[in-house]
Biopython code that builds the backbone (N, CA, C, O; Angstrom):
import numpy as np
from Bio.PDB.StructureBuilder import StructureBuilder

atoms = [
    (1, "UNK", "N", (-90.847, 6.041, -39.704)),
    (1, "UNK", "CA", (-90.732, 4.895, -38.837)),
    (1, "UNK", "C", (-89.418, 4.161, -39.068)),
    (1, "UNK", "O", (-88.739, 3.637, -38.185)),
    (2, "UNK", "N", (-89.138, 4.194, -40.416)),
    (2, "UNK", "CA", (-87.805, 3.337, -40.781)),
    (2, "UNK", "C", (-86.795, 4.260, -39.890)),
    (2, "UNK", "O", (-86.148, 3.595, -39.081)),
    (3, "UNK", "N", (-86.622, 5.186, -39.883)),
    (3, "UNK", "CA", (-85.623, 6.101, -39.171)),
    (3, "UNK", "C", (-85.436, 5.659, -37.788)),
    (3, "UNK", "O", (-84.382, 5.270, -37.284)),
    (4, "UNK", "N", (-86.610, 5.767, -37.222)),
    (4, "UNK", "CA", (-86.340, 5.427, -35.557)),
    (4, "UNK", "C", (-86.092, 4.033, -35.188)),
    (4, "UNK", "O", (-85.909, 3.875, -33.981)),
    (5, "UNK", "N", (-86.029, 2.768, -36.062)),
    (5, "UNK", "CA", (-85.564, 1.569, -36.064)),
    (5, "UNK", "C", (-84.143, 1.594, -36.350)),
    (5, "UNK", "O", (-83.331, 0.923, -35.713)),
    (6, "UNK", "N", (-83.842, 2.369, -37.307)),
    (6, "UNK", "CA", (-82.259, 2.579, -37.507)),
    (6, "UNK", "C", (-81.569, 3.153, -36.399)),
    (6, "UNK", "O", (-80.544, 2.593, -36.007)),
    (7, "UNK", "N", (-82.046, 4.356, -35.744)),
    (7, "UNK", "CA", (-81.625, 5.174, -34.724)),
    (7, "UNK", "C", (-81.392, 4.240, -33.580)),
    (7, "UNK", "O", (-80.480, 4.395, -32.768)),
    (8, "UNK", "N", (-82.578, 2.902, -33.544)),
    (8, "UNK", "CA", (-82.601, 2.118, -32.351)),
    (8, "UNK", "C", (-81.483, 1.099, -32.442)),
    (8, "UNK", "O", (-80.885, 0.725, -31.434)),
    (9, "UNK", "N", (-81.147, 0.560, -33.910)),
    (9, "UNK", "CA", (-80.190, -0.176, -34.313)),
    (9, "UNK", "C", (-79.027, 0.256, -33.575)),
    (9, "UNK", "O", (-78.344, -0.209, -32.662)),
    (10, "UNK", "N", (-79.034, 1.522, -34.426)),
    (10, "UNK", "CA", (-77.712, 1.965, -34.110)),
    (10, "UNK", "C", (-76.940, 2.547, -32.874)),
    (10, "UNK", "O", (-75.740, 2.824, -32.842)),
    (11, "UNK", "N", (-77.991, 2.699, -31.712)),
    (11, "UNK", "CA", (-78.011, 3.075, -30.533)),
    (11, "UNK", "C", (-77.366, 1.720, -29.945)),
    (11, "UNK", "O", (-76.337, 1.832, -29.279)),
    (12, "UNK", "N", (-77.950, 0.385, -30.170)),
    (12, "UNK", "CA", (-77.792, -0.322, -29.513)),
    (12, "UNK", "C", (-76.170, -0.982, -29.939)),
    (12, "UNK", "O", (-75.506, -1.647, -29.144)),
    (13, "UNK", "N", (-75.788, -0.689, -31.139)),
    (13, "UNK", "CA", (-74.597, -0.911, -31.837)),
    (13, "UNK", "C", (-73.688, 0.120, -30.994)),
    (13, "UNK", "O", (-72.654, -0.448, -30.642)),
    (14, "UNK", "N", (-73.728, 0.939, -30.729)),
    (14, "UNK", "CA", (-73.055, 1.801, -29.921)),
    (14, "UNK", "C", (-72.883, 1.633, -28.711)),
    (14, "UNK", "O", (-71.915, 2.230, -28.239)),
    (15, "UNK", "N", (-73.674, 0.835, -27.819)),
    (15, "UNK", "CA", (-73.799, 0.817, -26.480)),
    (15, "UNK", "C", (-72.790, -0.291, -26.867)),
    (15, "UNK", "O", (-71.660, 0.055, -26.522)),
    (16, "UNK", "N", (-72.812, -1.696, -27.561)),
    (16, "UNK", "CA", (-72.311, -2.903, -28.108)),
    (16, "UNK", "C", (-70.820, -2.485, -27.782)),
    (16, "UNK", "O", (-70.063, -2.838, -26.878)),
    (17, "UNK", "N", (-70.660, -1.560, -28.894)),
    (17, "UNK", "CA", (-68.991, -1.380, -29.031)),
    (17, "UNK", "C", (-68.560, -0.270, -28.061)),
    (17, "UNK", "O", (-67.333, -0.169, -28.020)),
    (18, "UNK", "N", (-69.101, 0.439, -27.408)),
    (18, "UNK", "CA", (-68.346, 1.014, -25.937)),
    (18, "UNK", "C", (-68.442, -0.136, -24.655)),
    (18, "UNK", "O", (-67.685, 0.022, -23.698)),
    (19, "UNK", "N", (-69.272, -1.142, -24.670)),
    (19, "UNK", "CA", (-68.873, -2.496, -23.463)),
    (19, "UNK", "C", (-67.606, -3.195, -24.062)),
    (19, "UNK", "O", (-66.849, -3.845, -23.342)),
    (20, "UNK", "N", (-67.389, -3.025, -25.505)),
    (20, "UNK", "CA", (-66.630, -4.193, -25.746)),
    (20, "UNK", "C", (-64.882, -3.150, -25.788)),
    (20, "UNK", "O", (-63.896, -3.834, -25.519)),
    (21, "UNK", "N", (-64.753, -2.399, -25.946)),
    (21, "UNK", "CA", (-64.077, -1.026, -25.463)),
    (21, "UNK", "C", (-63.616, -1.107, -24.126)),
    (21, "UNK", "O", (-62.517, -1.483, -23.718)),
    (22, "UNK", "N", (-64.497, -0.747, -23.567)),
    (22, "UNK", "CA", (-64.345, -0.665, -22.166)),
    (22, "UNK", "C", (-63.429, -1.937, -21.442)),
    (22, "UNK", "O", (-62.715, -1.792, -20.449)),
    (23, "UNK", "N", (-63.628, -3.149, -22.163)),
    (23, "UNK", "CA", (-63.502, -4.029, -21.479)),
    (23, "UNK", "C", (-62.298, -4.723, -21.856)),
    (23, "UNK", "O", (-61.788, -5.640, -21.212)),
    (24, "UNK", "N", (-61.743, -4.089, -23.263)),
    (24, "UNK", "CA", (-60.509, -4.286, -24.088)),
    (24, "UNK", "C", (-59.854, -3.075, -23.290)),
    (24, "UNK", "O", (-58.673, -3.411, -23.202)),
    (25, "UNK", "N", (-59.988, -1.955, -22.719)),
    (25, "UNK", "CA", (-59.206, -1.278, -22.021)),
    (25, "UNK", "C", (-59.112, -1.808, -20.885)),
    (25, "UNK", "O", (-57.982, -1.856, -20.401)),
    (26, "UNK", "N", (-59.981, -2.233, -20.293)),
    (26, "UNK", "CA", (-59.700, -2.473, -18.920)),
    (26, "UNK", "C", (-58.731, -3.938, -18.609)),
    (26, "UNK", "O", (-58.166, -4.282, -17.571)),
    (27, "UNK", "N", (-58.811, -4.712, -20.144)),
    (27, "UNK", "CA", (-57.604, -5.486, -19.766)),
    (27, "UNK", "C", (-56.438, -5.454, -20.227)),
    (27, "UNK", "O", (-55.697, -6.383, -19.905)),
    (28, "UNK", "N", (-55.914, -4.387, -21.116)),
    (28, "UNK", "CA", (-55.244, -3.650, -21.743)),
    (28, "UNK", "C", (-54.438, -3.262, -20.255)),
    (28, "UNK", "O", (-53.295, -3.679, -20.064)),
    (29, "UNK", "N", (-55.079, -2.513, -19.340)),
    (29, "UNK", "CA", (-54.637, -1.925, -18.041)),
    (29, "UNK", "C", (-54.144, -2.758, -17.017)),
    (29, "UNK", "O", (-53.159, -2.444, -16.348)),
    (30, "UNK", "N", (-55.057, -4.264, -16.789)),
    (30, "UNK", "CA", (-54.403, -5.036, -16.114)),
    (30, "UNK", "C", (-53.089, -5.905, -16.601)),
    (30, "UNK", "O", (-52.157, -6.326, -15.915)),
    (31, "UNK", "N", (-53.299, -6.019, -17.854)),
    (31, "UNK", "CA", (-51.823, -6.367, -18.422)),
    (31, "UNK", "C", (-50.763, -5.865, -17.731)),
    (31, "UNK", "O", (-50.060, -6.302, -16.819)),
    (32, "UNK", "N", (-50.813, -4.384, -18.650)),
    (32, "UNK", "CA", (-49.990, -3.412, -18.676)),
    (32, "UNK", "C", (-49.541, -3.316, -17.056)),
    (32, "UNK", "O", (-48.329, -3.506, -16.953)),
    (33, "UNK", "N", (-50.120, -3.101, -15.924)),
    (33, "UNK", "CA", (-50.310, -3.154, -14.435)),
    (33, "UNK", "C", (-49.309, -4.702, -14.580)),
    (33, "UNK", "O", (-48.122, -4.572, -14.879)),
    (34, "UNK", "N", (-49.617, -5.457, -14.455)),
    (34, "UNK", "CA", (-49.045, -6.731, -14.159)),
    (34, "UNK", "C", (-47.759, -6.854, -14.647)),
    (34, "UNK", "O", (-46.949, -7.430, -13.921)),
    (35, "UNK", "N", (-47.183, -6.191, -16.357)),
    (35, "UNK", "CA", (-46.056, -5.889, -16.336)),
    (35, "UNK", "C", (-45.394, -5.222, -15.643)),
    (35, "UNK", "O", (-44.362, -5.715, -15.187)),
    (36, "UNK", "N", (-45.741, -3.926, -15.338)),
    (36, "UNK", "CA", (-44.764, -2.995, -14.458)),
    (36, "UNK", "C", (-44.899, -3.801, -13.056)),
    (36, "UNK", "O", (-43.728, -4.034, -12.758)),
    (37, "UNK", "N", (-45.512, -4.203, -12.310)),
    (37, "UNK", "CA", (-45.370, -4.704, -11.244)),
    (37, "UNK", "C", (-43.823, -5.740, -11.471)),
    (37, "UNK", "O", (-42.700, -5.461, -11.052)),
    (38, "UNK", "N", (-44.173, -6.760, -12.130)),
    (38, "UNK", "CA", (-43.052, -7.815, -12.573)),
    (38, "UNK", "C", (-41.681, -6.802, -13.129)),
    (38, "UNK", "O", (-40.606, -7.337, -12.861)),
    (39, "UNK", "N", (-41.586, -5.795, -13.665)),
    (39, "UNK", "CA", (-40.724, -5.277, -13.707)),
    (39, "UNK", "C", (-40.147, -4.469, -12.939)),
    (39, "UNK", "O", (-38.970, -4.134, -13.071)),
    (40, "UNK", "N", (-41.119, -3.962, -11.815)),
    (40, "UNK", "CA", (-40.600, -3.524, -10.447)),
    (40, "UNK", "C", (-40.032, -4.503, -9.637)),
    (40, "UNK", "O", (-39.193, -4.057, -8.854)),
    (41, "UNK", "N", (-40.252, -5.820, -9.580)),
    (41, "UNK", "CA", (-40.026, -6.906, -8.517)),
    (41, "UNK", "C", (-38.057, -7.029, -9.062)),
    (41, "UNK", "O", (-37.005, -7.081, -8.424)),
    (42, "UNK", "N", (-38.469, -7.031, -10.753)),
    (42, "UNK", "CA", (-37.561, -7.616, -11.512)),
    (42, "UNK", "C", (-35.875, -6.472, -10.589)),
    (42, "UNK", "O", (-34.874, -6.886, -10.004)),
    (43, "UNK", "N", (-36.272, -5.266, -10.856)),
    (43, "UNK", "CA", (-35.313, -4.421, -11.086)),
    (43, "UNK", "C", (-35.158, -3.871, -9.141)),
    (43, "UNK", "O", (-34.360, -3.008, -8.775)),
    (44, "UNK", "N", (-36.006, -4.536, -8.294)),
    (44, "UNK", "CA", (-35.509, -4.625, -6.689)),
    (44, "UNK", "C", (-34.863, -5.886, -7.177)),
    (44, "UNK", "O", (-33.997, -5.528, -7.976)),
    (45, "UNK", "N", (-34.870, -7.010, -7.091)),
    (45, "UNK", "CA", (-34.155, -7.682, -7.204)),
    (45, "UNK", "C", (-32.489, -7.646, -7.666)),
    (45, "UNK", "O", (-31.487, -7.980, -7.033)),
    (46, "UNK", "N", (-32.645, -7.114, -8.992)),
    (46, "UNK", "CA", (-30.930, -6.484, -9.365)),
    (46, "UNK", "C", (-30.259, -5.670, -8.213)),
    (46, "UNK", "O", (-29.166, -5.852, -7.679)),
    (47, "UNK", "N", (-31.449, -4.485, -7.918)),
    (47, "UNK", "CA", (-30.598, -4.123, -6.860)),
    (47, "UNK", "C", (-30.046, -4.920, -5.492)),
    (47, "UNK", "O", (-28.880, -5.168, -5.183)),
    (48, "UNK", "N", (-30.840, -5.123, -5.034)),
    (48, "UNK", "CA", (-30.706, -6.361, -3.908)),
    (48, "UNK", "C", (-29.289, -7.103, -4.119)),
    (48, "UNK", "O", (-28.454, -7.241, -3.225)),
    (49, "UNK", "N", (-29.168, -7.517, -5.322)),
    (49, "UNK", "CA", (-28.222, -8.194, -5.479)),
    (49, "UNK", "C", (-26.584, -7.407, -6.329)),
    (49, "UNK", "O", (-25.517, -7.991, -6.520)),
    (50, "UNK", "N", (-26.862, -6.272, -6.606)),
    (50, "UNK", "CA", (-26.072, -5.139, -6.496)),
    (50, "UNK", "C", (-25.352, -4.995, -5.306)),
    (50, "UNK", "O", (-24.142, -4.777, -5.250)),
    (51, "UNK", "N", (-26.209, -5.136, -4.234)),
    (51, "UNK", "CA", (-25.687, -4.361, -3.029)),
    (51, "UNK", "C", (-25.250, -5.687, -2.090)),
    (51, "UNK", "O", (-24.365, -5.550, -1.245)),
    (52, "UNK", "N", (-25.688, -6.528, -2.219)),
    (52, "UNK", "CA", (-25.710, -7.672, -1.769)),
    (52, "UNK", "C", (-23.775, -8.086, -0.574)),
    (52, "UNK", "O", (-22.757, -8.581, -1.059)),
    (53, "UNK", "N", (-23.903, -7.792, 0.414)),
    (53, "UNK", "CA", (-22.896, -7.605, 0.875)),
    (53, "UNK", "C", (-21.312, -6.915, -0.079)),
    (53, "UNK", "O", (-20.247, -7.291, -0.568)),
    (54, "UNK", "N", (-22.209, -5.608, 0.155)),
    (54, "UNK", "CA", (-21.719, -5.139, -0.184)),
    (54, "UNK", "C", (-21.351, -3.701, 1.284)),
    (54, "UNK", "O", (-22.239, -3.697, 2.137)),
    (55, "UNK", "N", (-20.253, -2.690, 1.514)),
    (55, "UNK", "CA", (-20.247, -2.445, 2.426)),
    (55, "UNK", "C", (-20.785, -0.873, 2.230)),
    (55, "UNK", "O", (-20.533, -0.211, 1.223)),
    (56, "UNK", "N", (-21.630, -0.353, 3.453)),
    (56, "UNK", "CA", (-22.632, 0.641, 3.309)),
    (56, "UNK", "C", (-21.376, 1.839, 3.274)),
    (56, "UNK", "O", (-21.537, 2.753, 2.465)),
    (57, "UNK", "N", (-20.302, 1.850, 4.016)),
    (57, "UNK", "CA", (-19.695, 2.953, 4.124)),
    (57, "UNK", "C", (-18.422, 3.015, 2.718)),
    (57, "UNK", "O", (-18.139, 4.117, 2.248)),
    (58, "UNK", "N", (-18.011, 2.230, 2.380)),
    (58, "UNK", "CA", (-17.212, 2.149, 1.036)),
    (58, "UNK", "C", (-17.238, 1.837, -0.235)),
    (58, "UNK", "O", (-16.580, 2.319, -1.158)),
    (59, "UNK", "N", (-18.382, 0.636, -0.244)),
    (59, "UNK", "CA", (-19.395, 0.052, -1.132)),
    (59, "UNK", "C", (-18.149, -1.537, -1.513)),
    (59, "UNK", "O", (-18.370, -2.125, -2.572)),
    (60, "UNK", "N", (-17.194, -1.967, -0.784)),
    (60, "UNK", "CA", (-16.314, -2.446, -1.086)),
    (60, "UNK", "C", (-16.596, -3.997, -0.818)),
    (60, "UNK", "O", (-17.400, -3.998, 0.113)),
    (61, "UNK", "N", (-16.309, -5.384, -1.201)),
    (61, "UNK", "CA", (-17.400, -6.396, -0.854)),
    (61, "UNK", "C", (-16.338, -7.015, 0.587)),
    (61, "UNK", "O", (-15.165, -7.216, 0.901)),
    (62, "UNK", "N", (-18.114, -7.138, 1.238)),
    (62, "UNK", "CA", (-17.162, -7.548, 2.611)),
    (62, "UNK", "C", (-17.270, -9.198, 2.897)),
    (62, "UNK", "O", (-17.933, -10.020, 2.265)),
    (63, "UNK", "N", (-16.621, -9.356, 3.765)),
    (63, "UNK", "CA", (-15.834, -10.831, 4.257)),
    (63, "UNK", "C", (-17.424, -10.963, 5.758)),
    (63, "UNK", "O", (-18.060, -10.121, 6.391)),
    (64, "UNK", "N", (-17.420, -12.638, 5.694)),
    (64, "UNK", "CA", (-18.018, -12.840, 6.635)),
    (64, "UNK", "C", (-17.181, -13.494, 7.552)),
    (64, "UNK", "O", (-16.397, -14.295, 7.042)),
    (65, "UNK", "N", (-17.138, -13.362, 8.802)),
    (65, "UNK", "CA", (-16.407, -13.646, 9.762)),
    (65, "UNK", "C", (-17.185, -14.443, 10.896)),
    (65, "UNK", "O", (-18.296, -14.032, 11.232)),
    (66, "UNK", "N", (-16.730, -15.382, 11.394)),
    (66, "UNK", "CA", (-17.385, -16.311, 12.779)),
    (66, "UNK", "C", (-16.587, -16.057, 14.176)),
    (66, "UNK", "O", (-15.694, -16.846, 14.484)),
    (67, "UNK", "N", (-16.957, -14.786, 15.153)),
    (67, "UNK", "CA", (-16.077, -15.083, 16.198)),
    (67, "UNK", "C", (-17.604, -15.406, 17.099)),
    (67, "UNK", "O", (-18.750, -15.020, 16.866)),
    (68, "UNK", "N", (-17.160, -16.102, 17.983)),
    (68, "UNK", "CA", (-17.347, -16.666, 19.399)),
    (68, "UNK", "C", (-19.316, -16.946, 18.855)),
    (68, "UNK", "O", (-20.386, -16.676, 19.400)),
    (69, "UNK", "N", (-18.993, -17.483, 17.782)),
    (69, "UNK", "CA", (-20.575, -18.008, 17.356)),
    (69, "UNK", "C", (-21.266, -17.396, 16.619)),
    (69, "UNK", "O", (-22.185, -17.958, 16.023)),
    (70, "UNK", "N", (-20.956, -15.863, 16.444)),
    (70, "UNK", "CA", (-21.907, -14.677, 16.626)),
    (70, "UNK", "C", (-21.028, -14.423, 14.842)),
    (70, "UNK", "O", (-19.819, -14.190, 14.814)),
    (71, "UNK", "N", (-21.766, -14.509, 13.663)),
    (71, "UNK", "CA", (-21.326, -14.359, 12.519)),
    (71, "UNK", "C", (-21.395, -12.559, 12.284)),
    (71, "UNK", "O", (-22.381, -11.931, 12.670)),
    (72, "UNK", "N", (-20.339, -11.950, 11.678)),
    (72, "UNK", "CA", (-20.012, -10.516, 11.908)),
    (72, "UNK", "C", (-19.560, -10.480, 9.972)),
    (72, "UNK", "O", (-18.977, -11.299, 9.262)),
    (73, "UNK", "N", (-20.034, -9.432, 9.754)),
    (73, "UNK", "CA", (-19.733, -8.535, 8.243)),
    (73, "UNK", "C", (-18.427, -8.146, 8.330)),
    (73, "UNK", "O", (-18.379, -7.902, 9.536)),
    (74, "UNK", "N", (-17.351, -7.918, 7.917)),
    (74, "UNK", "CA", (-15.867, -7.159, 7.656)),
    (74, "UNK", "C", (-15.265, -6.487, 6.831)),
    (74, "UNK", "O", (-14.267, -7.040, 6.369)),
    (75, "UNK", "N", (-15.493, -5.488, 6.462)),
    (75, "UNK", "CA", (-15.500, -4.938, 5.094)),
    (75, "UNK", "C", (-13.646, -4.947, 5.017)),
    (75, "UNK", "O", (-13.203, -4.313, 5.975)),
    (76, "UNK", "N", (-12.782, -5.386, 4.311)),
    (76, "UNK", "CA", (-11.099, -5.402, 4.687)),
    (76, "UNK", "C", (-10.971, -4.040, 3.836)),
    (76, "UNK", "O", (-9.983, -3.493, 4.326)),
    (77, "UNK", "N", (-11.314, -3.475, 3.129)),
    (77, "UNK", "CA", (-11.105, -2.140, 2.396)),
    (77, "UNK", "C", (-11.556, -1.238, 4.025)),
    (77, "UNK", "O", (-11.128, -1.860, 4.998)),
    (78, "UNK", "N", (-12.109, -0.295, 4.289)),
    (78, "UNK", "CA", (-12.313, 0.403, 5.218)),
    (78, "UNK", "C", (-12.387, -0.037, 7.315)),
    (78, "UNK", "O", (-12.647, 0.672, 8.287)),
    (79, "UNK", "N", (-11.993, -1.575, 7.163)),
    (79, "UNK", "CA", (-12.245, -1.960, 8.150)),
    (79, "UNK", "C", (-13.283, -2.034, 9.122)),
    (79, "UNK", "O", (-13.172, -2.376, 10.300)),
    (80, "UNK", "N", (-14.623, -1.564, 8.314)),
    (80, "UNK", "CA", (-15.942, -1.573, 9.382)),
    (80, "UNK", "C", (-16.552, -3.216, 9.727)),
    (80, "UNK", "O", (-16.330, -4.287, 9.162)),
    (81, "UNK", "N", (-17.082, -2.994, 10.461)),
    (81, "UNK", "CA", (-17.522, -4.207, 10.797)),
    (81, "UNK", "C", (-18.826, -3.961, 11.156)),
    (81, "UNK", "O", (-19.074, -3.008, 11.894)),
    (82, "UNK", "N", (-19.976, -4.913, 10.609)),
    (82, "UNK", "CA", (-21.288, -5.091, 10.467)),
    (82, "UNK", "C", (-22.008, -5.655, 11.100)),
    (82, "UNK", "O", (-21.580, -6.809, 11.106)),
    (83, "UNK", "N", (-23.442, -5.571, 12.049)),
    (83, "UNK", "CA", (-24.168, -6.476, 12.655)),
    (83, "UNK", "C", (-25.500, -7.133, 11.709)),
    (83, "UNK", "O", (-26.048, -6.228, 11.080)),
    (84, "UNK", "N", (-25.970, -8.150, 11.534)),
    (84, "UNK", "CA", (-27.114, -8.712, 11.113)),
    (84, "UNK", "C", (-28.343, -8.122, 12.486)),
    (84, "UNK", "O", (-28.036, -7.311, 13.359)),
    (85, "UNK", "N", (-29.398, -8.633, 12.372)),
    (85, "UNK", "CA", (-30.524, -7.950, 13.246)),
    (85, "UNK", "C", (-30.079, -9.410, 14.152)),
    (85, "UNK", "O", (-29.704, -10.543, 13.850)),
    (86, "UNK", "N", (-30.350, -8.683, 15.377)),
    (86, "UNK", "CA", (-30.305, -9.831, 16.531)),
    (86, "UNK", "C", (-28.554, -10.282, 16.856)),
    (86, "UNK", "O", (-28.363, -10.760, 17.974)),
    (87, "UNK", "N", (-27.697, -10.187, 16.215)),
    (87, "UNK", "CA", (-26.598, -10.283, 16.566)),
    (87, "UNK", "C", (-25.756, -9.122, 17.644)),
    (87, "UNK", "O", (-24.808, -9.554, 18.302)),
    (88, "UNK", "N", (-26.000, -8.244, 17.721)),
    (88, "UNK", "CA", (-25.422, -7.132, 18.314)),
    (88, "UNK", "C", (-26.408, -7.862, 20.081)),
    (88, "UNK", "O", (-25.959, -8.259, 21.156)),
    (89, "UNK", "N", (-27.497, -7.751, 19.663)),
    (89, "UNK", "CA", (-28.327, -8.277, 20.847)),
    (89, "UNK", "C", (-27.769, -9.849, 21.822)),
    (89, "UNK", "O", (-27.873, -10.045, 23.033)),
    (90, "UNK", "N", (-27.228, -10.696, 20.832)),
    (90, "UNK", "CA", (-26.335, -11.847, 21.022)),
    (90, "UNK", "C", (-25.357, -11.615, 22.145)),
    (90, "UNK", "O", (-25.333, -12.099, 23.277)),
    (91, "UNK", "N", (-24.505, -10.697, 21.511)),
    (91, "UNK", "CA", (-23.116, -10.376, 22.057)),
    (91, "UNK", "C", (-23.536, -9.840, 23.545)),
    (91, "UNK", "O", (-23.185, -10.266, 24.646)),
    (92, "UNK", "N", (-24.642, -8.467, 23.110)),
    (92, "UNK", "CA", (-24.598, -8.088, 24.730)),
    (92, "UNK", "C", (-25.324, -8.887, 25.808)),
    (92, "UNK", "O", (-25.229, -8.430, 26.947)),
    (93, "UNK", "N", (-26.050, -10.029, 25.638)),
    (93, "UNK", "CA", (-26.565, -10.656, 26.320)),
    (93, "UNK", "C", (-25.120, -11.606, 26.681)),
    (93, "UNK", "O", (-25.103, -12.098, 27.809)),
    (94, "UNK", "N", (-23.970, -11.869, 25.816)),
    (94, "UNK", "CA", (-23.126, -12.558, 26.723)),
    (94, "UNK", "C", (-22.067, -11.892, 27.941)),
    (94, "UNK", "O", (-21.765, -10.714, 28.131)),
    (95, "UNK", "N", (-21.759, -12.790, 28.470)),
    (95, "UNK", "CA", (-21.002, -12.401, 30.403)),
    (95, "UNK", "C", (-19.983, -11.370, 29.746)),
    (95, "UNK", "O", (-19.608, -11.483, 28.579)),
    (96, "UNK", "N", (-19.627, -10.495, 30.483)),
    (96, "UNK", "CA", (-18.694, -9.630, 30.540)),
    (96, "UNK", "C", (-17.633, -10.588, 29.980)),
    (96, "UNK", "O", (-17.517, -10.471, 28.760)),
    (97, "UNK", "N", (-16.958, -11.355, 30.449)),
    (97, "UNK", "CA", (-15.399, -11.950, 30.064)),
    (97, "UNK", "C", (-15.963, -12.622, 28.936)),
    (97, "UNK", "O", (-14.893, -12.641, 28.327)),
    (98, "UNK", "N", (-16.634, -13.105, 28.265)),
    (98, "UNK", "CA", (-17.018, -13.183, 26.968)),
    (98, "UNK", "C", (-16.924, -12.072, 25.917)),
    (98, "UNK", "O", (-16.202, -12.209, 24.930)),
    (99, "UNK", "N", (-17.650, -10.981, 26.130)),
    (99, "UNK", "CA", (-17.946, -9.782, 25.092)),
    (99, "UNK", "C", (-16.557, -9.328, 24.938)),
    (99, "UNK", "O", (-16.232, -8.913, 23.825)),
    (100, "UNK", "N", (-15.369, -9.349, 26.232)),
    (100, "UNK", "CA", (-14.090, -8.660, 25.773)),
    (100, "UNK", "C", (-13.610, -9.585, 25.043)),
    (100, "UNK", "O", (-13.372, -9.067, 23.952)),
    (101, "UNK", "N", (-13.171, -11.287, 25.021)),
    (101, "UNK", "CA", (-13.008, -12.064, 23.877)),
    (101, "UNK", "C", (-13.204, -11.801, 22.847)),
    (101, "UNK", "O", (-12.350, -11.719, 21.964)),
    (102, "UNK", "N", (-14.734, -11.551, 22.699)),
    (102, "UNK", "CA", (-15.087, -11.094, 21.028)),
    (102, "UNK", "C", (-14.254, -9.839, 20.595)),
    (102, "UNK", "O", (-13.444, -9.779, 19.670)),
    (103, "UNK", "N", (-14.615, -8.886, 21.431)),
    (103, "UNK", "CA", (-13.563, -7.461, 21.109)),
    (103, "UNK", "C", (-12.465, -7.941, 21.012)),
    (103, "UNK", "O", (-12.003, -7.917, 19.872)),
    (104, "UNK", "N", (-11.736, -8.460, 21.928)),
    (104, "UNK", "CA", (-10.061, -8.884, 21.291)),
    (104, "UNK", "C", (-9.889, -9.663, 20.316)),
    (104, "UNK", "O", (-8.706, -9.709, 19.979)),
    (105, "UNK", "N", (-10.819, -10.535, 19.493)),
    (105, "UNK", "CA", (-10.919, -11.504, 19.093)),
    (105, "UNK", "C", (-11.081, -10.608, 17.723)),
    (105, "UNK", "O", (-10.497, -11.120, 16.768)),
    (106, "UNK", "N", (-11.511, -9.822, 17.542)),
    (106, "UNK", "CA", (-12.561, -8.663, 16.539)),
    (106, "UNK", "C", (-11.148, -8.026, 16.345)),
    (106, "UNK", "O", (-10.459, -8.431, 15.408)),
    (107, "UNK", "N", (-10.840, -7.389, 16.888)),
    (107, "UNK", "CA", (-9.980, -6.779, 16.682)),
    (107, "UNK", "C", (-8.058, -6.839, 16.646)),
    (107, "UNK", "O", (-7.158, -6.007, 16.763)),
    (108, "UNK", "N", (-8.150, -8.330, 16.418)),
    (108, "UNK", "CA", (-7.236, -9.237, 16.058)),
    (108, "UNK", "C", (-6.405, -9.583, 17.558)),
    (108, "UNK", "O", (-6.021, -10.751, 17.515)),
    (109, "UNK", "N", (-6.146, -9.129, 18.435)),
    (109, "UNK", "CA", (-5.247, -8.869, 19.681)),
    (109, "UNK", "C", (-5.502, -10.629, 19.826)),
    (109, "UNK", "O", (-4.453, -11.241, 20.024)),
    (110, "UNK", "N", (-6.930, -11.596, 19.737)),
    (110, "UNK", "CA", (-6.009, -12.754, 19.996)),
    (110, "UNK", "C", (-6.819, -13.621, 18.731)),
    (110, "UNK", "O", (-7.861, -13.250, 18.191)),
    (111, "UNK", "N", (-5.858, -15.178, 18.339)),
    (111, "UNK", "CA", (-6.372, -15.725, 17.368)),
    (111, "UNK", "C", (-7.812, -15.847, 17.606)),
    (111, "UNK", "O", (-8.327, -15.940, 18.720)),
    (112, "UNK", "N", (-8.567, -15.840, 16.226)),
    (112, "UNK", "CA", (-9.773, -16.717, 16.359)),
    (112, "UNK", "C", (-10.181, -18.511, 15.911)),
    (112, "UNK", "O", (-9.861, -18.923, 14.796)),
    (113, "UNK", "N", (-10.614, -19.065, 16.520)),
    (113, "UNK", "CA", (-10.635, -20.601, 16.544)),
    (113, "UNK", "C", (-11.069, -21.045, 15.225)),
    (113, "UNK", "O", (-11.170, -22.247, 14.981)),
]
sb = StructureBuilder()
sb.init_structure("model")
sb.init_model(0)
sb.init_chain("A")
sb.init_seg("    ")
for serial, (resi, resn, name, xyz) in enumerate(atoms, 1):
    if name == "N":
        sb.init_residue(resn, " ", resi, " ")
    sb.init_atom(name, np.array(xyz, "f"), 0.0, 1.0, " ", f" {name:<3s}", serial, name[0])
structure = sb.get_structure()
């Protein structure tokens, strides 16, 4: 009889320390999870700011420019020139004798204001 009280002891000592296991791993994991997340955010961020006008075709840092309202990227190493989202859309929504301004204007032929 003493045996199967021990067996029961010790059964239940076992069940004890695999919940308390289980539950030291499982926050062991959300830690661990919560670091790499924060260190993923961490290391987009560097990049982000790595690249951070920076120019896609030379990698060279570009100039921001204001013609006719419409703010434009300029990379002066390779000479490309850059649209933001919705700016390209800007330009072509303005009148014909407008959009050639910007082009001459862009492409130095007359001062910009």
């Amino acid at each position: 009889m003493a045996f199967d009280t021990e067996d029961a002891r010790k059964g239940r000592e076992d069940g004890w320390f695999r919940q308390n296991e289980e539950k030291l791993i499982e926050q062991a994991r959300a830690k661990r999870e919560a670091a790499d997340r924060e260190k993923q955010g961490a290391a987009a961020e560097e990049r982000r700011k790595a690249h951070w006008r920076k120019c896609p075709k030379c990698g060279g840092d570009m100039n921001v420019e204001k013609i006719s309202d419409i703010e434009i990227e300029k990379c002066p190493s390779c000479e490309g020139v850059f649209f933001d989202r919705g700016e390209l859309e800007q330009l072509l929504l303005k009148q014909e004798g407008q959009r050639r301004g910007f082009f001459r204007k862009l492409m130095g032929f007359e001062e910009k204001p």
